[in-house]
Backbone as a printed PyTorch tensor [residue, N CA C, xyz], in Angstrom:
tensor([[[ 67.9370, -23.3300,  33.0660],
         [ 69.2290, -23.8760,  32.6800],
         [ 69.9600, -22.8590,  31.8080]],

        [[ 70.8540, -21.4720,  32.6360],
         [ 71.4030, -20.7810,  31.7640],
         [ 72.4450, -21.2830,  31.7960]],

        [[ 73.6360, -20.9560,  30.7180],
         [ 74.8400, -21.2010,  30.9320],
         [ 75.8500, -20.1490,  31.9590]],

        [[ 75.2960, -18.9340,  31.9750],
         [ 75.9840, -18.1580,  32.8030],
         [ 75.3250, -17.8190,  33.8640]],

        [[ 75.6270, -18.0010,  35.4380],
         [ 74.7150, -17.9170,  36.3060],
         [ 74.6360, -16.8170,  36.7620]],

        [[ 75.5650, -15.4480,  36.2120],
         [ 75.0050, -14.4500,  36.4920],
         [ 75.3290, -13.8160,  35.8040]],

        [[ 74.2190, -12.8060,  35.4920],
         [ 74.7030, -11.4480,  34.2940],
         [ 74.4190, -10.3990,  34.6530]],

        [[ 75.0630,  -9.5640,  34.9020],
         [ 75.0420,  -7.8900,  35.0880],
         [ 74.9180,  -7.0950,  34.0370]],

        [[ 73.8680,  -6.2100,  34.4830],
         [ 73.5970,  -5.2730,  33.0580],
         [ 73.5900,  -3.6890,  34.0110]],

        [[ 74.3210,  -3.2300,  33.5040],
         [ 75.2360,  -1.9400,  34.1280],
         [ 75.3280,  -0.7360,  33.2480]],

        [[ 74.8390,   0.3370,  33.5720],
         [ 74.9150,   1.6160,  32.5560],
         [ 76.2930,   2.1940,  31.4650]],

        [[ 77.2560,   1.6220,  32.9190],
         [ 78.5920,   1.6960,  32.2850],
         [ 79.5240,   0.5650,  32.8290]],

        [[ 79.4990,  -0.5590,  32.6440],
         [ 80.1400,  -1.8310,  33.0010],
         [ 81.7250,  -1.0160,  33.2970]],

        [[ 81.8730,  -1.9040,  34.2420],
         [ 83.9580,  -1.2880,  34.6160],
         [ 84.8860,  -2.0220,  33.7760]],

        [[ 85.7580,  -1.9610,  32.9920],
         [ 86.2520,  -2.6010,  32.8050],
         [ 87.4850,  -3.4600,  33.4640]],

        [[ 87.4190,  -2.9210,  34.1500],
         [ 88.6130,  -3.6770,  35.5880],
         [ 87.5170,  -4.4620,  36.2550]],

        [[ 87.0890,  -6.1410,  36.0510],
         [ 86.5320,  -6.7510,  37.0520],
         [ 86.9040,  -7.0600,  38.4260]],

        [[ 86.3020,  -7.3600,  39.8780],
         [ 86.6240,  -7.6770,  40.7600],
         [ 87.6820,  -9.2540,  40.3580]],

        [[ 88.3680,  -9.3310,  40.8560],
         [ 88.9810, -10.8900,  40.3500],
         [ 88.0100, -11.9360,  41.2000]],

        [[ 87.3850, -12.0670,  41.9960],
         [ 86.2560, -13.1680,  42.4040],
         [ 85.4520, -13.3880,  41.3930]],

        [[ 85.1000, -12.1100,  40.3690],
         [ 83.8420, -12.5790,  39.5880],
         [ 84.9280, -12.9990,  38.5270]],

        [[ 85.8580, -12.6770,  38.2050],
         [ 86.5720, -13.5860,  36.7690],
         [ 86.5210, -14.8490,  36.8340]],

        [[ 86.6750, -15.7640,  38.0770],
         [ 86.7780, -17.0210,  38.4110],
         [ 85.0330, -17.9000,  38.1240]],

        [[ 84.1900, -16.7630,  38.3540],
         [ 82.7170, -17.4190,  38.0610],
         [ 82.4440, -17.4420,  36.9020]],

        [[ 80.9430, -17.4480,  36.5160],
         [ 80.8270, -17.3150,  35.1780],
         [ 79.4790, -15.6720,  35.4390]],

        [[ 80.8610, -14.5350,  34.9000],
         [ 79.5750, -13.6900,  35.1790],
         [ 79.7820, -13.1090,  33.7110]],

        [[ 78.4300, -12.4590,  33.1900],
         [ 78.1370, -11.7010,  31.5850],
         [ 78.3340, -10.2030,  32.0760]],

        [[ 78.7820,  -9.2880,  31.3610],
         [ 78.4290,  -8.1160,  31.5890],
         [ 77.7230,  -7.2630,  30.8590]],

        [[ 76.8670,  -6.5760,  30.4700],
         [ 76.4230,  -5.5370,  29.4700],
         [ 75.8870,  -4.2380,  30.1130]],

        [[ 76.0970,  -3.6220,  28.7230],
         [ 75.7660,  -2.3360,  28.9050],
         [ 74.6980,  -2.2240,  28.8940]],

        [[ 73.8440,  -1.1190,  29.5390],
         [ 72.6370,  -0.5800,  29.3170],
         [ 72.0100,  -0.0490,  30.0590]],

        [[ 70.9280,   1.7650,  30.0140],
         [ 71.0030,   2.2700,  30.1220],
         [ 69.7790,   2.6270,  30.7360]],

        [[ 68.8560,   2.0780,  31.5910],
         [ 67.5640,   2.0060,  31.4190],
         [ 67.2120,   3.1940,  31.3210]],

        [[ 65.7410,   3.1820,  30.2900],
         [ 65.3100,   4.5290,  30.6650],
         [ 65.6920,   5.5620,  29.4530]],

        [[ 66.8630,   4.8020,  29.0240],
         [ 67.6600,   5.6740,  28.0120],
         [ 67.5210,   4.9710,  26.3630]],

        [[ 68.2510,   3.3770,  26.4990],
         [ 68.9110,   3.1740,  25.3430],
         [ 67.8210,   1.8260,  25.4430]],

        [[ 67.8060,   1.5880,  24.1850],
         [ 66.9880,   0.6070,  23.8790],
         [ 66.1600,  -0.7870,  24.2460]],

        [[ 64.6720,  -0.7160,  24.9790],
         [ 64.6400,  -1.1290,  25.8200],
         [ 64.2230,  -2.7860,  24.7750]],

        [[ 64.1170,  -3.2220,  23.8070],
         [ 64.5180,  -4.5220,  22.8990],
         [ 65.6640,  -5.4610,  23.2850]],

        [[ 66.8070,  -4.4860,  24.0250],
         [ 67.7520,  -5.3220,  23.7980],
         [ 68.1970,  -6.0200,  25.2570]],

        [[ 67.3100,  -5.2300,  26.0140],
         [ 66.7840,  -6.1430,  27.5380],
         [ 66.5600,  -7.8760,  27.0350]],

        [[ 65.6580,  -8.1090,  26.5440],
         [ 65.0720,  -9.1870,  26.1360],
         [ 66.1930, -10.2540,  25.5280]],

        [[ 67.0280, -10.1060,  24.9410],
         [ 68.4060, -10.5830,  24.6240],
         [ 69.1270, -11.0880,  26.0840]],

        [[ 69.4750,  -9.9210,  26.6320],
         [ 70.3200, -10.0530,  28.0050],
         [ 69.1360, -11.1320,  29.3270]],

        [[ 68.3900, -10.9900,  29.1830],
         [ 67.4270, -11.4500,  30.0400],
         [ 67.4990, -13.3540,  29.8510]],

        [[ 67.6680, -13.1960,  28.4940],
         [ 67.0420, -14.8820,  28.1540],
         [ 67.5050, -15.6410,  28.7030]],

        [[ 66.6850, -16.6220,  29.5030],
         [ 66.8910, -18.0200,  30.0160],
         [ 67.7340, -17.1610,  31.6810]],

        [[ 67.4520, -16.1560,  32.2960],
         [ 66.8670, -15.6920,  33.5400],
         [ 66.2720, -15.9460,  34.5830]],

        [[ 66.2730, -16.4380,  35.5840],
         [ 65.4450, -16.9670,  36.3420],
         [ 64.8590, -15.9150,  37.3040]],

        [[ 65.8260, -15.4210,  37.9770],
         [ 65.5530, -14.1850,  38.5130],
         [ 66.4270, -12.6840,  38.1310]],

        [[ 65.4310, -11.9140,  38.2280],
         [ 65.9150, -10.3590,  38.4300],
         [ 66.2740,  -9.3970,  39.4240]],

        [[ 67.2770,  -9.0480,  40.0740],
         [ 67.6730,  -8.4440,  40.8800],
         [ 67.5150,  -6.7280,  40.7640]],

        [[ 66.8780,  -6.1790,  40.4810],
         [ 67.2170,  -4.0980,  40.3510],
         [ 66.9610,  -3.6870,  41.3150]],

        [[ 68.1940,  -3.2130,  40.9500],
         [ 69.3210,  -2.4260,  41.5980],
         [ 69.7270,  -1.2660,  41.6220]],

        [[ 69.0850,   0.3350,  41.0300],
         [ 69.2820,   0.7920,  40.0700],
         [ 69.0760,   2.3200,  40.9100]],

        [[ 70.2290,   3.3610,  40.2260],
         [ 69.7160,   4.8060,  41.1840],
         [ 70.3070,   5.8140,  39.9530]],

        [[ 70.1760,   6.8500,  39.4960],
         [ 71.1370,   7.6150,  39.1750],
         [ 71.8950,   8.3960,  40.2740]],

        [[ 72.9210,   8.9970,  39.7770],
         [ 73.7320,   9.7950,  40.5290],
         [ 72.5630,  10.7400,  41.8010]],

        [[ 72.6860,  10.6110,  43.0860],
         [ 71.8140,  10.7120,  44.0610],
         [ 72.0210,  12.0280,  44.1770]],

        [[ 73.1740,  12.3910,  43.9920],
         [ 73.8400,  14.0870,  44.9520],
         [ 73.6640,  14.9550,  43.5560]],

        [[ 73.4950,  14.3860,  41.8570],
         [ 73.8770,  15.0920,  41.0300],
         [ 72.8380,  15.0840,  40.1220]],

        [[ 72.1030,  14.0210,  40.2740],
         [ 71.0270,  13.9240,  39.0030],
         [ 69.9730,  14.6910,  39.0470]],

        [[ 69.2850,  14.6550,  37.7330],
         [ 68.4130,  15.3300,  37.6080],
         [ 67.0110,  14.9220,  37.7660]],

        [[ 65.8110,  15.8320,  37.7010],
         [ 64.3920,  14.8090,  38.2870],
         [ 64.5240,  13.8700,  36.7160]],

        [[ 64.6920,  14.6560,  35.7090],
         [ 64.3310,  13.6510,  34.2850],
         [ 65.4340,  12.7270,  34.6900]],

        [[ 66.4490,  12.9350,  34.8920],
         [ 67.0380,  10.6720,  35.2600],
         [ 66.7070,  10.3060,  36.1580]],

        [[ 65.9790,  10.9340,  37.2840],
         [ 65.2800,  10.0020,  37.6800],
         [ 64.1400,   9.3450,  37.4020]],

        [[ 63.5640,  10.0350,  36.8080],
         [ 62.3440,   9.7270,  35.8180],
         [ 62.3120,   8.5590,  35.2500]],

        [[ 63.8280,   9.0970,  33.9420],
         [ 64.1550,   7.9040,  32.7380],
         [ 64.3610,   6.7350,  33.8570]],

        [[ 65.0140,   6.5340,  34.5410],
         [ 65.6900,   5.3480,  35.2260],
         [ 64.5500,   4.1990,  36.3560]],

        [[ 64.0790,   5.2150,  37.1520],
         [ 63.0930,   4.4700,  38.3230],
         [ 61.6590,   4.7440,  37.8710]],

        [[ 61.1770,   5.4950,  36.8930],
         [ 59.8990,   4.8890,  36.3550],
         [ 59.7390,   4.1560,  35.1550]],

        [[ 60.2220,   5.0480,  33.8590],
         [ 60.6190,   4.5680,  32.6950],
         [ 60.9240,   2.7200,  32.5380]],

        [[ 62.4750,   3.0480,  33.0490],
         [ 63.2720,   1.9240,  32.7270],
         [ 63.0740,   0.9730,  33.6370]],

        [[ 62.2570,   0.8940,  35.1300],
         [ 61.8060,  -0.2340,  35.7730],
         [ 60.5540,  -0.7580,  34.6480]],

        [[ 59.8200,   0.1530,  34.2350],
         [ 58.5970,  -0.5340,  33.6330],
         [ 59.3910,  -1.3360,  32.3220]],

        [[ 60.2720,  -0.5450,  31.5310],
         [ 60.8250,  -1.2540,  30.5650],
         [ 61.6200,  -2.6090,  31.1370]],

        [[ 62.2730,  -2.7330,  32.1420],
         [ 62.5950,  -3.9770,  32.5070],
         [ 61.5980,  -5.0370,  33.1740]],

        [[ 60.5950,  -4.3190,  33.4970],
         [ 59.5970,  -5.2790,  34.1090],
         [ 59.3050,  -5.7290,  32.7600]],

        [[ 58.9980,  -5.1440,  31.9830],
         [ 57.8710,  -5.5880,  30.5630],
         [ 58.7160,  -6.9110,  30.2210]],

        [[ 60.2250,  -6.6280,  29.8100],
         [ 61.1920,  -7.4030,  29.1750],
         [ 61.3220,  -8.5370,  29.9840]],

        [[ 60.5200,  -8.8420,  31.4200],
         [ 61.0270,  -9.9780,  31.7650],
         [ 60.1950, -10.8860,  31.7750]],

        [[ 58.9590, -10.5370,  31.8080],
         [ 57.6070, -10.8890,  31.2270],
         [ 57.9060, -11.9000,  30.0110]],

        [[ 58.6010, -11.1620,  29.1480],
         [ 58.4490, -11.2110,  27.3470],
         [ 59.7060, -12.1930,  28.0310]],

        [[ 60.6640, -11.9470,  28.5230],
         [ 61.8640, -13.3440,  28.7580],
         [ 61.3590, -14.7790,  29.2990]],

        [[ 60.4920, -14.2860,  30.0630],
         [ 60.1020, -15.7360,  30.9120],
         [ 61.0000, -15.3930,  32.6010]],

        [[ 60.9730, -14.4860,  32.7340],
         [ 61.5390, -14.5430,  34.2750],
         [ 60.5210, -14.5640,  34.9380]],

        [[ 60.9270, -15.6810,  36.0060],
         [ 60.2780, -16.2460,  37.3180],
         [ 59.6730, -15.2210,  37.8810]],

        [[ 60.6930, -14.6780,  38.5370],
         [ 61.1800, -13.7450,  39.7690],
         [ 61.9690, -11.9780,  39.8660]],

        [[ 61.3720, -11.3220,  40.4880],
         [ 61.7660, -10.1050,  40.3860],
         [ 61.9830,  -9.8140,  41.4330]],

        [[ 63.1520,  -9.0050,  42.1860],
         [ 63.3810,  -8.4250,  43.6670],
         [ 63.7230,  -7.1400,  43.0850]],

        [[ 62.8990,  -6.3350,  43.7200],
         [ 63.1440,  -4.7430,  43.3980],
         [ 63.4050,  -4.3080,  44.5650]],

        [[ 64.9410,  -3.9430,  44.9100],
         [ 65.5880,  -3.2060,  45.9130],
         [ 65.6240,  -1.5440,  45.6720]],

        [[ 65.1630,  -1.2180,  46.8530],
         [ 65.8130,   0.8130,  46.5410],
         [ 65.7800,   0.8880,  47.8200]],

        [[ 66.5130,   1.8260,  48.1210],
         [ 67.4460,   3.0450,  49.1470],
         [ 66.8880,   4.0700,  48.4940]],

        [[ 67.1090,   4.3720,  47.9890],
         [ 66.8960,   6.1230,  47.6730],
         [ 66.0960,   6.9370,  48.7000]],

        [[ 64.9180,   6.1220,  49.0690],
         [ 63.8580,   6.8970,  49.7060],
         [ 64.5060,   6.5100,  51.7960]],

        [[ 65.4720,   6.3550,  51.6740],
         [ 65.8900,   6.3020,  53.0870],
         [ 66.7370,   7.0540,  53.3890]],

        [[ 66.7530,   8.4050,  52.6890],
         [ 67.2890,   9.8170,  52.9610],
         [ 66.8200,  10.8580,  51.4790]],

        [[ 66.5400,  11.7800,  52.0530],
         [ 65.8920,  12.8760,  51.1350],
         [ 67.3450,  13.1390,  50.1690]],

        [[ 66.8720,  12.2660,  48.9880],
         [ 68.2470,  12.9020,  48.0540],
         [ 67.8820,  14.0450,  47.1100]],

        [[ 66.8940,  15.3300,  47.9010],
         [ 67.1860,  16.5890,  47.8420],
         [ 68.0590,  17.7240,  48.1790]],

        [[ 68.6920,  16.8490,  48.9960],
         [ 69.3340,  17.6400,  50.3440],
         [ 70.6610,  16.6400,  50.0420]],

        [[ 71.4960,  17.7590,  50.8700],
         [ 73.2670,  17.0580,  50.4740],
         [ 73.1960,  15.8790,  51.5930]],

        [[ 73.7160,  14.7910,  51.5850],
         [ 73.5940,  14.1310,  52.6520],
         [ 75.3060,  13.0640,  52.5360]],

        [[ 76.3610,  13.7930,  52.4150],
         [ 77.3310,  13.2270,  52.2070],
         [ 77.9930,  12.9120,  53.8700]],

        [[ 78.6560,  11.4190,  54.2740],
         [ 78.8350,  10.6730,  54.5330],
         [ 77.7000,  10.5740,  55.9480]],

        [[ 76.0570,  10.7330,  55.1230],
         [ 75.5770,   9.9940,  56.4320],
         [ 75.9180,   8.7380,  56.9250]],

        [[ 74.9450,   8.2580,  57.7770],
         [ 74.9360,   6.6070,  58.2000],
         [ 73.5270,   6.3780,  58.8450]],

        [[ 73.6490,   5.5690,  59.4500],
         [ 72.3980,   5.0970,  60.0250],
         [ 71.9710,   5.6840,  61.9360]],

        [[ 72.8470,   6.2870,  61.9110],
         [ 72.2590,   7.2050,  63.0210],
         [ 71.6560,   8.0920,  62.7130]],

        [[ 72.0200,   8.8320,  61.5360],
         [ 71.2390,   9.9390,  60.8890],
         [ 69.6570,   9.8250,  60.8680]],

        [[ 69.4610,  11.0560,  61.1060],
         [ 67.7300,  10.6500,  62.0290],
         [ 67.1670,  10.6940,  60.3320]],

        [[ 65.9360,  10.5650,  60.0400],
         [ 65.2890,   9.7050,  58.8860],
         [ 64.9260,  11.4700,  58.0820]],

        [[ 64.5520,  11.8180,  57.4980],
         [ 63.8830,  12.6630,  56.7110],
         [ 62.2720,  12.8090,  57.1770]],

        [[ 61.7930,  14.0370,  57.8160],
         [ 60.2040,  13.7620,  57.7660],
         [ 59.3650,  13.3000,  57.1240]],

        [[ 58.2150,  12.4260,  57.2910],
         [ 57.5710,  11.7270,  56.3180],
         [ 56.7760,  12.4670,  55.5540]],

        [[ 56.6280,  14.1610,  55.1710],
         [ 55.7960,  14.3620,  54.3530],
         [ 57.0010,  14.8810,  53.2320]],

        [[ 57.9830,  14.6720,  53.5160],
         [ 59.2090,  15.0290,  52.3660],
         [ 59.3470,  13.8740,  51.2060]],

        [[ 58.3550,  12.9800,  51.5050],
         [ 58.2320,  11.6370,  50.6570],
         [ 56.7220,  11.7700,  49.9720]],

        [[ 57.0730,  12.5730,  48.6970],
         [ 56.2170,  13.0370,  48.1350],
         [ 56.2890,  13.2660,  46.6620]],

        [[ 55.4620,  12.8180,  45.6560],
         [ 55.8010,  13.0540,  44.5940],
         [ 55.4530,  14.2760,  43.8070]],

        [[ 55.7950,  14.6260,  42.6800],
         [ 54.9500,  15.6130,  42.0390],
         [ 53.8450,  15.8830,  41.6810]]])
């Protein structure tokens, strides 16, 4: 029983909302996974039912450390925090690994033949 049925927690929230979500009841916050304080997850989380992440840094520009901070770091820091919230439910979505974002890959699509499978490899 939250009062807001959905809250977005966004590295850099827009300040121009879509006008569909003004009409709902959506929260927005900042935050940075990976980066900025992972305490204040636990705040934004409360009374949560489910978790949606969602989460990539810049694909064409980032560096291995944000990816680091962001998809190891800051998933574990949001997993921990939802634990400590009481969330149900977690859906962990990623793309990333459905094109080598080593390589420039600007306006593929889905014809684009896949990346070889030993290019899916960690350090």
């Amino acid at each position: 029983s939250h009062e807001t049925p959905f809250c977005v927690v966004d590295r850099q929230p827009s300040s121009e909302r879509p006008k569909h979500l003004l009409s709902q009841h959506v929260e927005f916050f900042a935050h940075n996974l990976g980066y900025d304080d992972p305490r204040n997850l636990h705040k934004m989380l409360k009374g949560a039912d489910t978790v949606y992440s969602m989460l990539t840094p810049n694909v064409q520009h980032g560096l291995v450390s944000d990816f680091r901070a962001s998809n190891e770091i800051g998933v574990k820091q949001l997993l921990d925090a939802c634990k400590e919230a009481g969330v149900h439910k977690f859906v962990f979505v990623s793309s990333i690994a459905a094109t080598n974002h080593f390589v420039p890959s600007h306006e593929q699509n889905e014809d684009h033949p896949l990346p070889p499978l030993e290019s899916y490899k960690s350090e």
